[in-house]
C-alpha positions as CSV (number, residue, x, y, z in Angstrom):
1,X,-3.4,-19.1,3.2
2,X,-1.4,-21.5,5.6
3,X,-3.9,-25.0,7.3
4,X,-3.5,-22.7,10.4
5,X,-4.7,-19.6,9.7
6,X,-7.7,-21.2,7.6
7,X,-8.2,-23.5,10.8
8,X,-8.7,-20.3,12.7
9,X,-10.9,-18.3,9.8
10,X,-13.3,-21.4,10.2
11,X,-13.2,-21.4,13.8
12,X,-14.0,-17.5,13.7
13,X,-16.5,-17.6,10.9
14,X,-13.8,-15.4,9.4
15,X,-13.5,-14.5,5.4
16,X,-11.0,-12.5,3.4
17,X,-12.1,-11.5,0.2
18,X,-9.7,-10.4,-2.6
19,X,-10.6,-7.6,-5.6
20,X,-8.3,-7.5,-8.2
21,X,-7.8,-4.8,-10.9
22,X,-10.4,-3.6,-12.8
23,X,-12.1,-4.5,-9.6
24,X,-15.4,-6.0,-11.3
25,X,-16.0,-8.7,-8.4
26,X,-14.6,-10.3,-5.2
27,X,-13.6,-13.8,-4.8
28,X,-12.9,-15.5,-1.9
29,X,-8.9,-15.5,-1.0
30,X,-9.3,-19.2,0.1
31,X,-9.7,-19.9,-3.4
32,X,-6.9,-19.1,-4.6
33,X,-3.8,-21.9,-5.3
34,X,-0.8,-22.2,-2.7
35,X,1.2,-21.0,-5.5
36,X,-1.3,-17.6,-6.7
37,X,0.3,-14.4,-6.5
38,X,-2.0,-11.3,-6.0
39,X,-2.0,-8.9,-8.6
40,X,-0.6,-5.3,-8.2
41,X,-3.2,-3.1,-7.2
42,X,-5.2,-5.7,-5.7
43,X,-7.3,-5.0,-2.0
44,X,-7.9,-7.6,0.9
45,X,-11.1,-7.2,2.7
46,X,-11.4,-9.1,5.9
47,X,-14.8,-9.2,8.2
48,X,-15.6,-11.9,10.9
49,X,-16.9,-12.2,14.1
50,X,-13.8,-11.8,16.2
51,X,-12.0,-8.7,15.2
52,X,-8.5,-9.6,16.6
53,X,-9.0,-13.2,15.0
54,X,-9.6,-11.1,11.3
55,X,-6.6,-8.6,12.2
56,X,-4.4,-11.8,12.7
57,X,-5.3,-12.9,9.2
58,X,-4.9,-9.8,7.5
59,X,-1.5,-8.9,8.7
60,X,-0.8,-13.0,7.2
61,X,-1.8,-11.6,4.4
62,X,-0.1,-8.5,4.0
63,X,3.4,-10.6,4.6
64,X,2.7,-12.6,2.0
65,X,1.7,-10.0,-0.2
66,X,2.8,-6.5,0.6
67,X,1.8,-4.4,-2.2
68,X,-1.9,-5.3,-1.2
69,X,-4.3,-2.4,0.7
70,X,-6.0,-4.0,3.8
71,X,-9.2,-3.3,5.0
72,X,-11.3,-4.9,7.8
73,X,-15.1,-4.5,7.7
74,X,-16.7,-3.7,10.9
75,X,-20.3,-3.1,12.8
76,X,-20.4,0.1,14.7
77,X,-20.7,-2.1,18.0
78,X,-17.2,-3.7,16.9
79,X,-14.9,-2.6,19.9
80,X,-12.8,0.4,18.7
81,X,-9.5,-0.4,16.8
82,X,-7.1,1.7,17.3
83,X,-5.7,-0.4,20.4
84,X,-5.8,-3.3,18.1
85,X,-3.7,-1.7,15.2
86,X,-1.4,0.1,16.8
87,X,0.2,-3.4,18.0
88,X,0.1,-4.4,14.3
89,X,3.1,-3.2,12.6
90,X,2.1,-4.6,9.3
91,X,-1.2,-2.9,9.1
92,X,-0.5,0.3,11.4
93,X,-1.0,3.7,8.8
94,X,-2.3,1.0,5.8
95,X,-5.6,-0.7,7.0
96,X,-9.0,0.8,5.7
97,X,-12.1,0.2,8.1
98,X,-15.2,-0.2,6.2
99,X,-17.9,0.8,8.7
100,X,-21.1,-2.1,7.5
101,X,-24.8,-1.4,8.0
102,X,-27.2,0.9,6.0
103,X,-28.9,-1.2,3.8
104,X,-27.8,-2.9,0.6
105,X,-25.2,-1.4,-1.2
106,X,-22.3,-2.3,-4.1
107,X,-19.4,-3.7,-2.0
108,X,-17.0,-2.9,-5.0
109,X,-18.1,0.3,-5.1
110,X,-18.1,0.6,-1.4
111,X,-14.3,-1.0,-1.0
112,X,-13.3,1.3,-4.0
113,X,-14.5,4.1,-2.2
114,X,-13.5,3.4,1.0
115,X,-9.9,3.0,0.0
116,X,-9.6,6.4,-2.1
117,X,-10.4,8.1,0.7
118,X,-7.5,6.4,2.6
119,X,-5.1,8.9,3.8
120,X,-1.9,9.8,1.9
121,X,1.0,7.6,3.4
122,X,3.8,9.6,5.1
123,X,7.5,10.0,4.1
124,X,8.3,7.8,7.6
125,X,5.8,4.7,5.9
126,X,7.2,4.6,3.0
127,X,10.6,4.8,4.0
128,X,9.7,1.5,6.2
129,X,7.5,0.4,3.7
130,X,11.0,0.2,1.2
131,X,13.0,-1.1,4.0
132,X,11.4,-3.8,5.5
133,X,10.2,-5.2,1.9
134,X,14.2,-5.4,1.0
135,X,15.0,-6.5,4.5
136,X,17.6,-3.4,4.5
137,X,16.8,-1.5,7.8
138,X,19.9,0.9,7.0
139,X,17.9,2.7,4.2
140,X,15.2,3.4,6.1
141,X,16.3,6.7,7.5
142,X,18.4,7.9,4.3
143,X,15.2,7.2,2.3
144,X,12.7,8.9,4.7
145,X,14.7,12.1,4.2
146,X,14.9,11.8,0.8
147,X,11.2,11.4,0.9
148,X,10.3,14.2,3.4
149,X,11.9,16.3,0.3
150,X,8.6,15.4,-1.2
151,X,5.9,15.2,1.5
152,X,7.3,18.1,3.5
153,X,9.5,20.3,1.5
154,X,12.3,19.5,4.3
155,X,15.3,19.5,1.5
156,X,17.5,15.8,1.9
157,X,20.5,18.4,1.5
158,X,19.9,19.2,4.9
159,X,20.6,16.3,6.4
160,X,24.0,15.1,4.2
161,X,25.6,15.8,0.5
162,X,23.8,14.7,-2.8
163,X,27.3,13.0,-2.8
164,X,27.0,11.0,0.3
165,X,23.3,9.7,-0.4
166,X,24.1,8.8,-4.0
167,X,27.2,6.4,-2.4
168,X,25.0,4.7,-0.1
169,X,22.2,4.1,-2.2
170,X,24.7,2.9,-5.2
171,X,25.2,0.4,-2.5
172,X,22.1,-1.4,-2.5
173,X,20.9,-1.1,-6.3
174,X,20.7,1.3,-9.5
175,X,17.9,4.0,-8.0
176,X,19.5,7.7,-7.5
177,X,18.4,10.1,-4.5
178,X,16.5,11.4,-7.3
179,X,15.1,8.4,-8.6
180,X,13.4,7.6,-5.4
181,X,12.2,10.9,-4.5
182,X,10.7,10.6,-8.0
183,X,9.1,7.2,-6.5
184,X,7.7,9.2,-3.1
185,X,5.7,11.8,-6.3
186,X,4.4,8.9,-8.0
187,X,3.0,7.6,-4.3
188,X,1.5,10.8,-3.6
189,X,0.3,11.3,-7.2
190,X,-2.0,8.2,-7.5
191,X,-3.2,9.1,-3.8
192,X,-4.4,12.4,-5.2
193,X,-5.8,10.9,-8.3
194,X,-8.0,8.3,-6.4
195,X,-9.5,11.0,-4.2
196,X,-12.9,12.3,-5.3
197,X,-13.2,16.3,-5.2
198,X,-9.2,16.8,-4.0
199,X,-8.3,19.9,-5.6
200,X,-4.9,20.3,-4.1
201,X,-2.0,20.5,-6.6
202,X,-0.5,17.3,-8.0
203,X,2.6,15.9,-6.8
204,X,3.7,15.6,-10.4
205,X,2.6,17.5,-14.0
206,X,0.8,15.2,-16.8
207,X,3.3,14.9,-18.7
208,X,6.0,13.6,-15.9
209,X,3.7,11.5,-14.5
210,X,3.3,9.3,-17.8
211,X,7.0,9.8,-17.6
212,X,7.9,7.9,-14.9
213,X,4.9,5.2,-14.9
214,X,6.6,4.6,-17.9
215,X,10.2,4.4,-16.7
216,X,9.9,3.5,-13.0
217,X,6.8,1.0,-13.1
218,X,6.6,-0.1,-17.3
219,X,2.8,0.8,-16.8
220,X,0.7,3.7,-18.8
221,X,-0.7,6.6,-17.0
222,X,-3.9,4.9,-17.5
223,X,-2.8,1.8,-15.8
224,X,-1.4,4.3,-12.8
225,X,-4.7,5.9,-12.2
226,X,-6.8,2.9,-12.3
227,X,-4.9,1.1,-10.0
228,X,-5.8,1.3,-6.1
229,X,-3.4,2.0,-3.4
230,X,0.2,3.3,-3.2
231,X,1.8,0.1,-2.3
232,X,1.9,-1.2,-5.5
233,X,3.9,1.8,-6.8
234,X,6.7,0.6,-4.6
235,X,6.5,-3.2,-5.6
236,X,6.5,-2.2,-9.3
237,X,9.3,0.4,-9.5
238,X,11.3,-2.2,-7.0
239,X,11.0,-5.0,-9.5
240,X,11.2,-2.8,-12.8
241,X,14.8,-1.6,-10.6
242,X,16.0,-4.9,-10.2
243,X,15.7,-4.9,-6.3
244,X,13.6,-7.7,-6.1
């Protein structure tokens, strides 16, 4: 965290708190060395007395560390949000509120919770999720469609050749039009596997799924389910790729 932004956390009586895979404990992100990377998987929790003050940090955050899942804790007197977000490019369609009151509980569990129940990300996010993490704004469209294959059944053939998608993205690395609609299952297959009761059909079989962890992000399936969040999917299969 840069002398600024932890100038302003202790002017705000502000606190980010990091949990790590297998999510056991919290420790305090101002702990960490300059030099500390944040593991895949990992979530940032942020709560304070000034909301826009906590935002401010947690979108710091999030640049320095993209694959991470945001999430602000918050009274129920805490002014509403969405006004606040929706100026915040880096946590718009990614921040988890964690509503606090009701007694003591286990924050783990409570984070863990909270984020599972985070909505599945949309072919548009991860598109810009890809793009802006590669500082390529030209895929951004070319992916989303390849991705809205996935999310919406909207076939990428509809919007140009298999040719002409496999010579731009040759362009910018090894990854097929396949190969990262593949990427937008894997996304949507953790998602489904981190929400409690969802009994709606997976976005890949078993089998595949251990299949591309494998291939795409050198993890186990195990590794895959454990894990929190859908940005880290991403961050692995784009350094396993060679993009990074």
């Amino acid at each position: 965290m840069s002398s600024a932004l932890t100038e302003v956390a202790h002017q705000f009586h502000n606190k980010l708190v990091v949990l790590a895979p297998p999510y056991r404990a919290s420790k305090p992100l101002h702990s960490l060395h300059a030099t500390d990377a944040l593991s895949l998987g990992s979530v940032v929790v942020g709560r304070g007395d000034t909301t826009i003050a906590v935002l401010a940090e947690l979108t710091a955050t999030v640049y320095r560390w993209p694959w991470i899942v945001p999430c602000l804790a918050m009274t129920a007197k805490d002014e509403s949000l969405q006004p606040l977000v929706m100026l915040v490019t880096e946590l718009r369609d990614k921040l988890v509120v964690l509503k606090q009151g009701g007694g003591p509980r286990d924050e783990v569990s409570f984070v863990m919770a909270a984020v599972r129940k985070r909505a599945s990300p949309t072919a548009r996010v991860l598109a810009q999720w890809i793009a802006r993490r590669l500082r390529r704004a030209e895929l951004e469209d070319p992916l989303c469609t390849q991705f809205r294959q996935v999310t919406e059944g909207i076939p990428a053939i509809s919007r140009a050749s298999t040719a002409t998608f496999s010579r731009l993205f040759a362009r910018h690395g090894s990854y097929t039009a396949r190969d990262w609609r593949v990427l937008a299952h894997l996304c949507m297959y953790v998602t489904a596997a981190a929400t409690p009761g969802d009994d709606s059909q997976p976005s890949l079989s078993l089998r595949n799924a251990r299949h591309a962890a494998k291939k795409y992000l050198a993890v186990s399936h195990q590794v895959l389910t454990e894990r929190l969040g859908w940005e880290w999917v991403l961050e692995a299969a784009l350094r396993t790729g060679g993009y990074l």
